[in-house]
N, CA, C and O of each residue as an XYZ file, in Angstrom:
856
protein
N      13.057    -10.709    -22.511
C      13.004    -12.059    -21.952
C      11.755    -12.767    -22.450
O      10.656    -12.223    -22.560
N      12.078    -14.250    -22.789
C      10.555    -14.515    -23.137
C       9.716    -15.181    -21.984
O      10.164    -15.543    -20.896
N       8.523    -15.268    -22.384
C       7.486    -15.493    -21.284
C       6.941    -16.654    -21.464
O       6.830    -17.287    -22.514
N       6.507    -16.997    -20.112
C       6.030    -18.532    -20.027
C       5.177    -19.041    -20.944
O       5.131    -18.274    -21.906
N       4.512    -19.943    -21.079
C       3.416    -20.426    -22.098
C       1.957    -20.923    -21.722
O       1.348    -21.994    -21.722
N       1.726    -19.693    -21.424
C       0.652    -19.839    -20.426
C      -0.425    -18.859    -20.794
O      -0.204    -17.652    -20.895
N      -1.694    -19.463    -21.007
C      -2.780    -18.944    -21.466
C      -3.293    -17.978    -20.079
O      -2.897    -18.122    -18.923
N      -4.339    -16.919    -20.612
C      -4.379    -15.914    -19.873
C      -4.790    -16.556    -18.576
O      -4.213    -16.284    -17.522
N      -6.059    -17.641    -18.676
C      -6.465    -17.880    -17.505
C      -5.672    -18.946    -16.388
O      -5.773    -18.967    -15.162
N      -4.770    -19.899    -17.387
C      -3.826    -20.553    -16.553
C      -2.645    -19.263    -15.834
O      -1.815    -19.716    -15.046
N      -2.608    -17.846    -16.096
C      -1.836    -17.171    -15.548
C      -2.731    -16.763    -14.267
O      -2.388    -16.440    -13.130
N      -3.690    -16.862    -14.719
C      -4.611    -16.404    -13.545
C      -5.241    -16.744    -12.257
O      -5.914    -16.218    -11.370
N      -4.471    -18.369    -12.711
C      -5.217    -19.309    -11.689
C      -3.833    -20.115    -11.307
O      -3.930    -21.141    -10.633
N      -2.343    -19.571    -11.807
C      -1.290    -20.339    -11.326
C      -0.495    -19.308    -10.439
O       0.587    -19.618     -9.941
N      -1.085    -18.039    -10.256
C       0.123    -17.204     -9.638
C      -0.232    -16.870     -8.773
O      -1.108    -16.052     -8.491
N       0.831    -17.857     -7.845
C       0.702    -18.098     -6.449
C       1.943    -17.509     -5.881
O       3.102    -17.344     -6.264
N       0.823    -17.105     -4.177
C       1.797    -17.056     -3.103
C       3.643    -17.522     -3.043
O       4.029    -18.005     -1.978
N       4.301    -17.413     -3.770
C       5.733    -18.006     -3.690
C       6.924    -17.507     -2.293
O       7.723    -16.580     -2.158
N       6.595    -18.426     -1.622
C       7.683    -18.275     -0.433
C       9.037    -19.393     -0.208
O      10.156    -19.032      0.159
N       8.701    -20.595     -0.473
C       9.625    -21.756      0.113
C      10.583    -22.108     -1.566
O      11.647    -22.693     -1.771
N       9.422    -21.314     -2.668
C      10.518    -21.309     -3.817
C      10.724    -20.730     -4.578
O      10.456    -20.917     -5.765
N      11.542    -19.413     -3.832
C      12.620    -18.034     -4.116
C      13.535    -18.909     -4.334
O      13.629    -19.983     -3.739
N      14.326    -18.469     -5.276
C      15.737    -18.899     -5.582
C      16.557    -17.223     -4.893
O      16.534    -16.104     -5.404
N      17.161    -17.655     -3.681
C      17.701    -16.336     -3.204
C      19.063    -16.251     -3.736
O      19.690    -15.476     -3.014
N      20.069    -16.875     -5.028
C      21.100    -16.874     -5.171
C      21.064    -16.304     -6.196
O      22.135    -15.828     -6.574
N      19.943    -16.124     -6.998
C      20.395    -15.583     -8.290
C      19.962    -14.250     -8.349
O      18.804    -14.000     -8.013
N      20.769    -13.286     -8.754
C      20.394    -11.609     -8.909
C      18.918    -11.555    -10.112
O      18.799    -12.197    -11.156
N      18.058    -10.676     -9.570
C      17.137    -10.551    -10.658
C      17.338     -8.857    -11.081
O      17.077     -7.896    -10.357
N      17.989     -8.829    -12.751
C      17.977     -7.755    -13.196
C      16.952     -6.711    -12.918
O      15.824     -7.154    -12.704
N      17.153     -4.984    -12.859
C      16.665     -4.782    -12.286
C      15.168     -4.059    -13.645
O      13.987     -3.729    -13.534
N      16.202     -4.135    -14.797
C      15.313     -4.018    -15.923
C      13.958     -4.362    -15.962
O      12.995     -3.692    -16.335
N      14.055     -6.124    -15.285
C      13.191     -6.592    -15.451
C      11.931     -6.259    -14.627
O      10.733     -6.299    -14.910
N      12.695     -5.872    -13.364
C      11.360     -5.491    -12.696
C      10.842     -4.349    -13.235
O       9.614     -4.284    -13.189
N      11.252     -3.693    -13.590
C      11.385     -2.508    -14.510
C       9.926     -2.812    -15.320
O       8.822     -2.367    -15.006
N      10.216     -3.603    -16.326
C       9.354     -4.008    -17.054
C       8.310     -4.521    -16.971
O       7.581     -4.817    -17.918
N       8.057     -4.732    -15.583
C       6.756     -5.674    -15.100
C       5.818     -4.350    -14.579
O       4.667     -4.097    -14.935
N       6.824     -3.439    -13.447
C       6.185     -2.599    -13.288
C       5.718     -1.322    -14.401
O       5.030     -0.334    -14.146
N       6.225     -1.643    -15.452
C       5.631     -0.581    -16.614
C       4.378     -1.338    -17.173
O       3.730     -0.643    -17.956
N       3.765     -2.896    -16.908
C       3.023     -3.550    -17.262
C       1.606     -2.919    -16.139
O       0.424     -2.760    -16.446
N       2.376     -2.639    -14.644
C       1.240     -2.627    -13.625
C       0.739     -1.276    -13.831
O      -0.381     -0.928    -13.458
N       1.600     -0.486    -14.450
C       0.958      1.040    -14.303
C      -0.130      1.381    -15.477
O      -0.528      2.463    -15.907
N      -0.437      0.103    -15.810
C      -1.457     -0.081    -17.176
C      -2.881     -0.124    -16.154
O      -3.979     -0.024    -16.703
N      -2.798     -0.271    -14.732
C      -3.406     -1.314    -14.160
C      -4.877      0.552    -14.356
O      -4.572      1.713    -14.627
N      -6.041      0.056    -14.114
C      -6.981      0.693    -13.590
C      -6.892      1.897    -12.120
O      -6.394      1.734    -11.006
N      -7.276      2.538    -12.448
C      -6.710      3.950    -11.145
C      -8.363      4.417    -10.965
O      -9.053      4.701    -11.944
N      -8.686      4.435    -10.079
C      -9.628      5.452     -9.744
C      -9.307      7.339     -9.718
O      -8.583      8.151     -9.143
N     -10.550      7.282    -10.909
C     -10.232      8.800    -11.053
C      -9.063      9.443    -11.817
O      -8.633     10.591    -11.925
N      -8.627      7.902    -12.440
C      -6.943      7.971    -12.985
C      -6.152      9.009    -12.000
O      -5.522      9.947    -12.489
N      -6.203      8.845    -10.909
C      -5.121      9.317    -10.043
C      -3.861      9.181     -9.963
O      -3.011     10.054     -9.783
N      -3.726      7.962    -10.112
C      -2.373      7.562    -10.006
C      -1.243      7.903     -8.996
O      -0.127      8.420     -8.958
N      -2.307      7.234     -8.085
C      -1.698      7.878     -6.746
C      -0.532      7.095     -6.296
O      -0.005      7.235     -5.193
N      -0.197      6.357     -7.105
C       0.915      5.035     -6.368
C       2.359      5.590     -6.600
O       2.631      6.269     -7.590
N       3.349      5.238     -5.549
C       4.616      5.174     -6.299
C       5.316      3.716     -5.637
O       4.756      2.880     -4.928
N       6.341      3.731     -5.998
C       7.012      2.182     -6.044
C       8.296      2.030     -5.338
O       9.274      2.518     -5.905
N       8.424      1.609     -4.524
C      10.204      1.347     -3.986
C      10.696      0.363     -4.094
O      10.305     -0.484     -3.291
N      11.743     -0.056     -5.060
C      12.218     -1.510     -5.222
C      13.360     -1.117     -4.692
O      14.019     -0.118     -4.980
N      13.704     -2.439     -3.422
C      14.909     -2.323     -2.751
C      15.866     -3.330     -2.980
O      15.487     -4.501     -2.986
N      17.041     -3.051     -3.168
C      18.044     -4.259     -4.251
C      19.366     -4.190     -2.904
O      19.954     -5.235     -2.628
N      19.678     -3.024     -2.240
C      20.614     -3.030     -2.053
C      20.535     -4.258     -0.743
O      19.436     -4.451     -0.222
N      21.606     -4.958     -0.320
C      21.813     -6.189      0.525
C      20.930     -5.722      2.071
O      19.934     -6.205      2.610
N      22.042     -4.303      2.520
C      21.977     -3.706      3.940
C      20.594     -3.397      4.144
O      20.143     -3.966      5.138
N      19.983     -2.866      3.685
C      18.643     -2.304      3.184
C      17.497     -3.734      3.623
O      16.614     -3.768      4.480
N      17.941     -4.774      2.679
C      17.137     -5.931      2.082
C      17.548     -6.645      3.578
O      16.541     -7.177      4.044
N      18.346     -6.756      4.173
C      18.867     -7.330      5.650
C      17.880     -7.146      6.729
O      17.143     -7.911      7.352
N      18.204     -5.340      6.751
C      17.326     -4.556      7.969
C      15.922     -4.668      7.836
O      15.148     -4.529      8.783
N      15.536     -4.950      6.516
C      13.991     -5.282      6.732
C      13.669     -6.199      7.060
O      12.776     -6.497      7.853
N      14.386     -6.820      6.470
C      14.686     -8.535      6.723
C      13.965     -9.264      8.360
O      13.246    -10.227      8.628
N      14.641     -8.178      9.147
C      14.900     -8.449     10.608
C      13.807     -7.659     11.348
O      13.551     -8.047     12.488
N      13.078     -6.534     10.829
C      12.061     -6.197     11.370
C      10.719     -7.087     10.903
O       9.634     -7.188     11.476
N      11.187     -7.698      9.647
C      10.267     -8.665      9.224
C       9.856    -10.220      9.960
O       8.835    -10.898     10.077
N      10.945    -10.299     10.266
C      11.261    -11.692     11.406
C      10.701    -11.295     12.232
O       9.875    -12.170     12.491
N      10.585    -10.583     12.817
C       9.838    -10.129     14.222
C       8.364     -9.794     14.287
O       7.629     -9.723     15.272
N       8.066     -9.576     12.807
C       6.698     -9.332     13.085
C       5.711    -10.896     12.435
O       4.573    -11.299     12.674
N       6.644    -11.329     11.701
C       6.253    -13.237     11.426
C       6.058    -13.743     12.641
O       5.170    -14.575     12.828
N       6.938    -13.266     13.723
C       6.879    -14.090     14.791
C       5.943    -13.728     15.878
O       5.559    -14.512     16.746
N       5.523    -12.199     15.747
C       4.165    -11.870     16.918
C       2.902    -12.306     15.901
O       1.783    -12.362     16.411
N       3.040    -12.587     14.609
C       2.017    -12.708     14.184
C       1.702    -14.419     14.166
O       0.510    -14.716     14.254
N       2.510    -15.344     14.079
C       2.062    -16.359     14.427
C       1.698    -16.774     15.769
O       0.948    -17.748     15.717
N       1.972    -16.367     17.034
C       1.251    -16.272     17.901
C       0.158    -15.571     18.086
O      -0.004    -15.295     19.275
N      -0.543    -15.229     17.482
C      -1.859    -14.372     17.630
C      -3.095    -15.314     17.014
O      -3.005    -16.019     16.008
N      -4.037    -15.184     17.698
C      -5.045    -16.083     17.137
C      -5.465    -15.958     15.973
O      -6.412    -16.634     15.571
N      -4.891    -15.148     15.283
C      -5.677    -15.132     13.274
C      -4.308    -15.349     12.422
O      -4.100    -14.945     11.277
N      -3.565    -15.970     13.128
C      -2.924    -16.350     12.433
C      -3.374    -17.705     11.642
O      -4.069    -18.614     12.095
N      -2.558    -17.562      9.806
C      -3.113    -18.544      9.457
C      -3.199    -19.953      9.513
O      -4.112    -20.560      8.953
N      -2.066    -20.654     10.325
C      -1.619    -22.621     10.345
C      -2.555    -22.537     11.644
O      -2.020    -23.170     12.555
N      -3.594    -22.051     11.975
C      -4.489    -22.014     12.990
C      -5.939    -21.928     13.031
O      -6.875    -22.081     13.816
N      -5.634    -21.534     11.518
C      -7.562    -21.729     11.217
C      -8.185    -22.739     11.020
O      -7.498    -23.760     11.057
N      -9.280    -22.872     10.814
C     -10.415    -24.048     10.400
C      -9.643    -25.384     11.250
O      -9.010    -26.292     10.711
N      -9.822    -25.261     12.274
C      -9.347    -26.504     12.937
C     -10.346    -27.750     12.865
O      -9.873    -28.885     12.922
N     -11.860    -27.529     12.728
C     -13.027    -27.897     12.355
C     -12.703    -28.925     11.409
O     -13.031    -30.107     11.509
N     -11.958    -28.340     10.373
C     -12.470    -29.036      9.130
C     -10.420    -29.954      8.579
O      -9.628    -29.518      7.745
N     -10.319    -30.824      9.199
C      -9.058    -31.171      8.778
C      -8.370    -31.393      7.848
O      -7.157    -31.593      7.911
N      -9.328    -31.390      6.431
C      -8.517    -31.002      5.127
C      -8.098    -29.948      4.789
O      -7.118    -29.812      4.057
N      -8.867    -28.892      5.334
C      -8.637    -27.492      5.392
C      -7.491    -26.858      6.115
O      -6.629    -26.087      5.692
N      -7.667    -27.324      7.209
C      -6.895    -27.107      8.415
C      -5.061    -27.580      8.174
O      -4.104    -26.888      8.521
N      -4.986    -29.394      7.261
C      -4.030    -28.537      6.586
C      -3.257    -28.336      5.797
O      -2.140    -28.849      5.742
N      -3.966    -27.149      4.669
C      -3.678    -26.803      3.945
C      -3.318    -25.735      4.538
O      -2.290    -25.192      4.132
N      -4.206    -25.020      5.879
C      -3.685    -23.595      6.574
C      -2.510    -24.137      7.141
O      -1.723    -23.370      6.586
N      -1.731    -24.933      7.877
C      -0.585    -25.585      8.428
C       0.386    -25.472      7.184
O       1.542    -25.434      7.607
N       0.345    -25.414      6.003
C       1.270    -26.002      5.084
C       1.477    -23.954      5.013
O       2.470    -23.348      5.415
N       0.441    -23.434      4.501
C       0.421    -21.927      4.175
C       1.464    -21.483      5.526
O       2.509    -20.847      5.385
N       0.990    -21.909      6.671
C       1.774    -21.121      7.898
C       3.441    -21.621      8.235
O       4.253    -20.988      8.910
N       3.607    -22.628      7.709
C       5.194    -23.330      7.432
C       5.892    -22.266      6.433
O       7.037    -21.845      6.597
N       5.082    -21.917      5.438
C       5.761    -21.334      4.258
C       6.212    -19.813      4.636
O       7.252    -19.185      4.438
N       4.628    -19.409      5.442
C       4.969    -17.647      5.965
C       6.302    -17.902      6.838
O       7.208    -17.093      6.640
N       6.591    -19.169      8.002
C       7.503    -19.037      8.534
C       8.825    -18.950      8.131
O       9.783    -18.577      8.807
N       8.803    -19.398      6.743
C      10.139    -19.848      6.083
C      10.642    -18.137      5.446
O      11.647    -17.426      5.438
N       9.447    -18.103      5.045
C       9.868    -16.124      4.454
C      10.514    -14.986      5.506
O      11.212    -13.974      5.445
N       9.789    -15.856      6.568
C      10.196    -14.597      7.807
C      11.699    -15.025      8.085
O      12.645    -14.304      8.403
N      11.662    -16.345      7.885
C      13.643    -16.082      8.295
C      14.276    -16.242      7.310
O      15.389    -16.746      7.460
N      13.791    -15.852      5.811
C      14.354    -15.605      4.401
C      14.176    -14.513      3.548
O      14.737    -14.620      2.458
N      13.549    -13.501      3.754
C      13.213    -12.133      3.388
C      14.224    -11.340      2.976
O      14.449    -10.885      1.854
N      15.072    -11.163      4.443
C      16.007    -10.357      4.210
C      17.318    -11.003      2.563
O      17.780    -10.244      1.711
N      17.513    -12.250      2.635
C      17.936    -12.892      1.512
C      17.318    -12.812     -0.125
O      18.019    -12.871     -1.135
N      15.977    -12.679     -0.091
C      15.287    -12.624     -1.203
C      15.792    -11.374     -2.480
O      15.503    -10.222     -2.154
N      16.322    -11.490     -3.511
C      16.845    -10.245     -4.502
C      16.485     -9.242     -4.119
O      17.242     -8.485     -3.510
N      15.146     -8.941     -4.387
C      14.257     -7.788     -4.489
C      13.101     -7.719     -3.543
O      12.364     -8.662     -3.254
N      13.017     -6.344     -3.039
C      11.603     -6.181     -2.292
C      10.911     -5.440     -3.164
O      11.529     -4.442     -3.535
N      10.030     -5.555     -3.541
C       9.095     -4.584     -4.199
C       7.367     -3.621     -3.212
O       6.268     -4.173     -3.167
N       7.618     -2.387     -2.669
C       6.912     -2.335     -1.623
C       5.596     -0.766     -2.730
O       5.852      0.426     -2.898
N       4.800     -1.279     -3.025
C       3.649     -0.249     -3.331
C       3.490      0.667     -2.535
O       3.685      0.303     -1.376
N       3.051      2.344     -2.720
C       3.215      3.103     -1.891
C       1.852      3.813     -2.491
O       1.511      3.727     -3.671
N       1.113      4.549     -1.437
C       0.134      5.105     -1.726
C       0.396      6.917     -1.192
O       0.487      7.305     -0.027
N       0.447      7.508     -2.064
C       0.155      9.167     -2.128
C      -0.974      9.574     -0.993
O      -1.790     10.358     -1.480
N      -1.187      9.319      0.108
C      -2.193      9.742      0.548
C      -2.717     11.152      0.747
O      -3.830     11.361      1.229
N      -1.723     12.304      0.289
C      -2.153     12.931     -0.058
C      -3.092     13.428     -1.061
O      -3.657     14.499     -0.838
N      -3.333     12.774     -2.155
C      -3.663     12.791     -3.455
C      -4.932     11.331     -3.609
O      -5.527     10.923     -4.607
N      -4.964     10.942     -2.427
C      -5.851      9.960     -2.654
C      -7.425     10.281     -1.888
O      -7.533     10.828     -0.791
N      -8.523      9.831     -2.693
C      -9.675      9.979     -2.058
C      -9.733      9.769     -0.879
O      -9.028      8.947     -0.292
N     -10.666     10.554     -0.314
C     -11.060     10.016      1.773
C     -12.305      9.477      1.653
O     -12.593      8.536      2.392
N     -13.114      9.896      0.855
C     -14.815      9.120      0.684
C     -14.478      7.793      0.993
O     -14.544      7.741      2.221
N     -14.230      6.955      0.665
C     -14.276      5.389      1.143
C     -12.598      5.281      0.798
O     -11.699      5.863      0.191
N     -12.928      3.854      1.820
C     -11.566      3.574      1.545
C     -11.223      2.278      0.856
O     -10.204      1.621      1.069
N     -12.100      2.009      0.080
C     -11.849      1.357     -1.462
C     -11.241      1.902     -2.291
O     -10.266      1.486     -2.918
N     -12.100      3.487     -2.400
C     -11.546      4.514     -3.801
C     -10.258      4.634     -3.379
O      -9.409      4.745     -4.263
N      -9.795      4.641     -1.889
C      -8.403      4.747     -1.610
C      -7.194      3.594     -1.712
O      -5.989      3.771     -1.891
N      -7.872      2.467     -1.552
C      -6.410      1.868     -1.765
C      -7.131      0.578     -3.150
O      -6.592     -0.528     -3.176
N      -8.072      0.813     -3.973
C      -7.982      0.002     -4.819
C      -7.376      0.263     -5.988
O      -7.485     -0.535     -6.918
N      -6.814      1.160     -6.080
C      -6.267      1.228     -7.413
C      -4.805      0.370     -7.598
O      -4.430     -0.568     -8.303
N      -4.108      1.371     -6.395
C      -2.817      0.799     -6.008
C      -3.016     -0.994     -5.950
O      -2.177     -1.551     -6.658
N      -3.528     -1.505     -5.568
C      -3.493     -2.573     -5.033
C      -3.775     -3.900     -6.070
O      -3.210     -4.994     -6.066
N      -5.141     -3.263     -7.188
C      -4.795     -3.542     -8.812
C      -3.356     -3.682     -9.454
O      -2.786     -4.599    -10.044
N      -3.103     -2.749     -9.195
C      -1.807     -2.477    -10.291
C      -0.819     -3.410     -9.495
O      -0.326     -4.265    -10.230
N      -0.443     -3.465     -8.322
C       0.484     -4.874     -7.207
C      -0.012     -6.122     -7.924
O       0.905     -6.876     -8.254
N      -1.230     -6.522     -8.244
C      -1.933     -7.503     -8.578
C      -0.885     -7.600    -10.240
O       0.035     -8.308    -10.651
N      -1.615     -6.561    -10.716
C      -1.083     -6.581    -12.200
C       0.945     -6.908    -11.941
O       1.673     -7.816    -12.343
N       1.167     -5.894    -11.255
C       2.876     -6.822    -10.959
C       3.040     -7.909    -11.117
O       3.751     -8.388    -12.000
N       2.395     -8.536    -10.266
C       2.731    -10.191     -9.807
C       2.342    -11.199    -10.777
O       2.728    -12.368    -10.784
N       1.590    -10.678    -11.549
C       0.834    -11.429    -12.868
C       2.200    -11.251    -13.970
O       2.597    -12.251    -14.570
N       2.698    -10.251    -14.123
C       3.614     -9.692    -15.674
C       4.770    -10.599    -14.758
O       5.328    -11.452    -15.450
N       5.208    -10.555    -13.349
C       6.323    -11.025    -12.615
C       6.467    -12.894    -13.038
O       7.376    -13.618    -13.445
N       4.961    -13.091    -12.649
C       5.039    -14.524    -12.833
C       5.303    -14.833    -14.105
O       6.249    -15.610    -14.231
N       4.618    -14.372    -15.403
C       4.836    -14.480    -16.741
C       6.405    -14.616    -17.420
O       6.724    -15.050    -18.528
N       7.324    -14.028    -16.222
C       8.458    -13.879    -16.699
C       9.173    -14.568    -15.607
O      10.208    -14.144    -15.094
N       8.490    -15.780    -15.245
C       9.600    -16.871    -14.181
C       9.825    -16.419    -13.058
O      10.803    -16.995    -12.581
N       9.170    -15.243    -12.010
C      10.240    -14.579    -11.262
C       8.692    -14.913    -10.241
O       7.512    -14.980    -10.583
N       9.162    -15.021     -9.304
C       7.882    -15.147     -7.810
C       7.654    -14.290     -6.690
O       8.500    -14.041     -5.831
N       6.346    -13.790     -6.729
C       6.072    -12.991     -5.513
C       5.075    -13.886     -4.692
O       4.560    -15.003     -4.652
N       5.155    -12.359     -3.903
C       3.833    -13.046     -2.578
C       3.615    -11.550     -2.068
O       4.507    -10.903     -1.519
N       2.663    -11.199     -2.249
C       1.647    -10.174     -1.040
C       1.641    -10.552      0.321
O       1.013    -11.401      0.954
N       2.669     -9.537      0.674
C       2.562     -9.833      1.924
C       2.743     -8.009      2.997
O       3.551     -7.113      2.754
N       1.680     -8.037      4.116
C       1.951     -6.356      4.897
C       2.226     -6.778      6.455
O       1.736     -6.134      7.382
N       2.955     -7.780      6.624
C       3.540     -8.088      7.914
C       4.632     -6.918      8.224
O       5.022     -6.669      9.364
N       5.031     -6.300      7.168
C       6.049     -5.249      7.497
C       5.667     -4.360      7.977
O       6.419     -3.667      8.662
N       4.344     -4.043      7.797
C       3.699     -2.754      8.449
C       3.270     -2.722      9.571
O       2.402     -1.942      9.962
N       3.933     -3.729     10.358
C       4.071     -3.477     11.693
C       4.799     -2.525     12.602
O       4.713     -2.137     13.767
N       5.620     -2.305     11.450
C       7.147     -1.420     11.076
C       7.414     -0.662     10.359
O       8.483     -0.157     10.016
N       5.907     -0.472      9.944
C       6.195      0.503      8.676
C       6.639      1.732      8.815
O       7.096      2.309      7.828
N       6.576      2.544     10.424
C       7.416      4.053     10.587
C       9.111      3.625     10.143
O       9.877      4.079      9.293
N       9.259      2.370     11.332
C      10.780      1.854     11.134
C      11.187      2.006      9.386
O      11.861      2.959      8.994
N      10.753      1.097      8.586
C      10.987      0.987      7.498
C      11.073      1.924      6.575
O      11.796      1.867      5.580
N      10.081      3.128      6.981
C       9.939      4.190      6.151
C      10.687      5.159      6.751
O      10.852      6.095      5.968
N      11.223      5.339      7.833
C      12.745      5.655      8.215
C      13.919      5.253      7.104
O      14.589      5.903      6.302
N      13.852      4.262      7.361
C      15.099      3.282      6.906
C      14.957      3.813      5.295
O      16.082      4.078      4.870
N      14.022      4.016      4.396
C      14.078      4.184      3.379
C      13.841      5.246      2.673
O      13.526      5.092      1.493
N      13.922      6.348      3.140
C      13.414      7.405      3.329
C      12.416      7.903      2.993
O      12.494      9.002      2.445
N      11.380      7.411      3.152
C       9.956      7.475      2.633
C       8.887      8.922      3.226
O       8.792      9.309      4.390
N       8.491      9.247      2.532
C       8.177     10.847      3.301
C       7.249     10.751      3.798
O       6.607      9.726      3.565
N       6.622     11.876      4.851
C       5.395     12.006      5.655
C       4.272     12.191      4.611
O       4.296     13.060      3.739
N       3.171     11.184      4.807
C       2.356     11.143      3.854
C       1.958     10.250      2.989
O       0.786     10.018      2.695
N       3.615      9.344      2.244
C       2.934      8.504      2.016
C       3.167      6.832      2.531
O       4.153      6.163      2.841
N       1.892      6.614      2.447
C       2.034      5.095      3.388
C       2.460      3.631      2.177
O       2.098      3.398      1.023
N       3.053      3.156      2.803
C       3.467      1.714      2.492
C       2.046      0.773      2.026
O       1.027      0.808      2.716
N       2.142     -0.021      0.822
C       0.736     -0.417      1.070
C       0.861     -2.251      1.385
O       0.057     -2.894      2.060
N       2.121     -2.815      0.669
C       2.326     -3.916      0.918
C       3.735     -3.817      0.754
O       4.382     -2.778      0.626
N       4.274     -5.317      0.772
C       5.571     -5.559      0.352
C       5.904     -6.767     -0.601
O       5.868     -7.871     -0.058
N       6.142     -6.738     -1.606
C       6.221     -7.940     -2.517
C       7.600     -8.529     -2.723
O       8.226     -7.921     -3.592
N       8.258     -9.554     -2.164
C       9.204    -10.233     -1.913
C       9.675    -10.533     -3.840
O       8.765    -11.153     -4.391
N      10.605    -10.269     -4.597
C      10.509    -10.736     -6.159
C      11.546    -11.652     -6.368
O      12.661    -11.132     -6.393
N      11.510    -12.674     -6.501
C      12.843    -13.741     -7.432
C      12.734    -14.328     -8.495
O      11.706    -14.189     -9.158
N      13.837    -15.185     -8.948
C      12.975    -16.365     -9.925
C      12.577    -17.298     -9.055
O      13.348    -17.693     -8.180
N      11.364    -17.756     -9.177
C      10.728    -19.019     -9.104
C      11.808    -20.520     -8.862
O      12.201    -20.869     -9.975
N      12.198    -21.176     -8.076
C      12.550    -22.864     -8.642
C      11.021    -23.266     -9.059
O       9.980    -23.493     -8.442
N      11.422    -23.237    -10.405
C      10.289    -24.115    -11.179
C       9.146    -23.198    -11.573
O       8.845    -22.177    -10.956
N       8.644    -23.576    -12.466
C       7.224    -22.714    -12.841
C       6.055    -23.542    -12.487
O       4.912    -23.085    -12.473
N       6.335    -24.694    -12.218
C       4.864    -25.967    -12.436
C       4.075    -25.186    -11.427
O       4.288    -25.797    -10.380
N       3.211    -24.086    -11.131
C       2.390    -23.996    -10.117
C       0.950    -24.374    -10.560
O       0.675    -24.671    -11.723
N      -0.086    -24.334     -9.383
C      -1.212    -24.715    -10.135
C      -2.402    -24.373     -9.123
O      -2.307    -24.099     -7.927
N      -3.597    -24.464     -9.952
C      -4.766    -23.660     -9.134
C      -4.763    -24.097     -7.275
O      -4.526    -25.148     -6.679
N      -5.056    -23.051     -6.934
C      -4.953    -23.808     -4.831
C      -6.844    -23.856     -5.055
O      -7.746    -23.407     -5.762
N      -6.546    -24.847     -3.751
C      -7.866    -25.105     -3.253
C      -8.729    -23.645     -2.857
O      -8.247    -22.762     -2.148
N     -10.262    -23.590     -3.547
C     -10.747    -23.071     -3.080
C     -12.065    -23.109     -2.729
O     -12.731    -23.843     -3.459
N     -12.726    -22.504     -1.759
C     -14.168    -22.246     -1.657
C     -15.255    -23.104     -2.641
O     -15.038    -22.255     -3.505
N     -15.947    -23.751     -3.107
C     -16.609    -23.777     -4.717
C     -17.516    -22.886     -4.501
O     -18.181    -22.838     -3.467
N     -17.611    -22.166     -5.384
C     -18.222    -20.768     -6.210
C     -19.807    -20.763     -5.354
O     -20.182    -19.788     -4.701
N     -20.573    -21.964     -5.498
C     -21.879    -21.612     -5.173
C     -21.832    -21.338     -3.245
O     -22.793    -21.022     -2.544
N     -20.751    -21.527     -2.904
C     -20.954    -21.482     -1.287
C     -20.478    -20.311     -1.577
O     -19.614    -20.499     -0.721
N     -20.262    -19.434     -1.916
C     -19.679    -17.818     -1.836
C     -20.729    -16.887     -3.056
O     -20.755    -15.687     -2.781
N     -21.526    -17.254     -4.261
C     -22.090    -16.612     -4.924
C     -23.698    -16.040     -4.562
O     -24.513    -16.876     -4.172
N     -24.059    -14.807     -4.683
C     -25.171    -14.243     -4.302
C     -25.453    -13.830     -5.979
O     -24.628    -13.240     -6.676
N     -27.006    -14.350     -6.501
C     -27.331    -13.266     -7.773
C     -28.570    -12.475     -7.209
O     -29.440    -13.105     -6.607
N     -28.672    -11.178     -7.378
C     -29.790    -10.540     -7.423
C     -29.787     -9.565     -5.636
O     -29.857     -8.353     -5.432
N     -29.663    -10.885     -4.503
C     -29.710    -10.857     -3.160
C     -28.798    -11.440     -2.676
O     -28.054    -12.113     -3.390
N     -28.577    -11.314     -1.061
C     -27.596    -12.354     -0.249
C     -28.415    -13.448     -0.661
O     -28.135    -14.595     -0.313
């Protein structure tokens, strides 16, 4: 398949959160994810462990039932005070842009189960460091990164999202996921309507940069 036309850093600064534009009608081959994830396992491993493994879920029943434990946890999580269409109330440009972000999480939670593909990272915790728990879940969590980057390159849209792991015994029931290893996110995959995305508002650099000291 060919790939967008997009210089490294416009890939870097356009691949966004995609929730409100999944195209849930069109099947995404499964090759392709295929191919993205042979891009992520390039990604950096601590200790080259390679502690990750991968569950892409295609089938409907499957993609339904999560679907619905997923709805439920969108919905205790927008009532909770950290939820995001609730932050920075302070600052009303900010505030909303968090309102627009928390419309979109709502729209996923009652569209998930519809979305082609789930793509859910899994961490070996057997096989993974206990010293910190950076060395433990940064590798995996690189290489999700690296997904969503090769995903976007090829028209198709994710979003990082671990609202499922509210549910994650449920789910890892449901999928038969073994004692041991844990779920680390869940990445929703489609094509995109449209590629035009573009850098989101952020922070500017000097209110977040420390050289030398805090």
């Amino acid at each position: 398949m060919s790939l967008l036309d997009l210089t490294p850093d416009e890939l870097l600064t356009t691949t966004r959160s995609v929730r409100k534009r999944l195209d849930l009608t069109r099947p995404v081959p499964l090759e392709l994810v295929k191919e993205c994830l042979r891009i992520a396992l390039q990604a950096p491993s601590g200790s080259n462990r390679q502690t990750w493994h991968w569950i892409v879920v295609t089938d409907a029943a499957q993609r339904a039932a999560i679907g619905r434990y997923y709805r439920q946890a969108v919905h205790t999580y927008q009532q909770s005070e950290g939820a995001c269409g609730s932050l920075f109330p302070e600052d009303p440009q900010r505030h909303a842009v968090q309102r627009r972000v928390g419309s979109s999480v709502a729209h996923l939670g009652e569209h998930l189960g519809e979305v082609p593909v789930h793509v859910i990272p899994c961490l070996d915790a057997s096989r993974a460091p206990e010293y910190n728990e950076a060395g433990r879940w940064g590798s995996v969590i690189q290489a999700a990164w690296s997904y969503m980057l090769a995903a976007r390159a090829r028209s198709l849209g994710t979003a990082w999202t671990t609202l499922h792991l509210m549910y994650e015994k449920e789910i890892a029931a449901l999928l038969g996921i073994p004692e041991g290893v844990m779920q680390v996110a869940l990445i929703p995959t489609a094509y995109s309507l449209g590629t035009d995305f573009r850098p989101a508002p952020r922070q500017p650099l000097d209110e977040v940069l420390h050289v030398d000291t805090w």
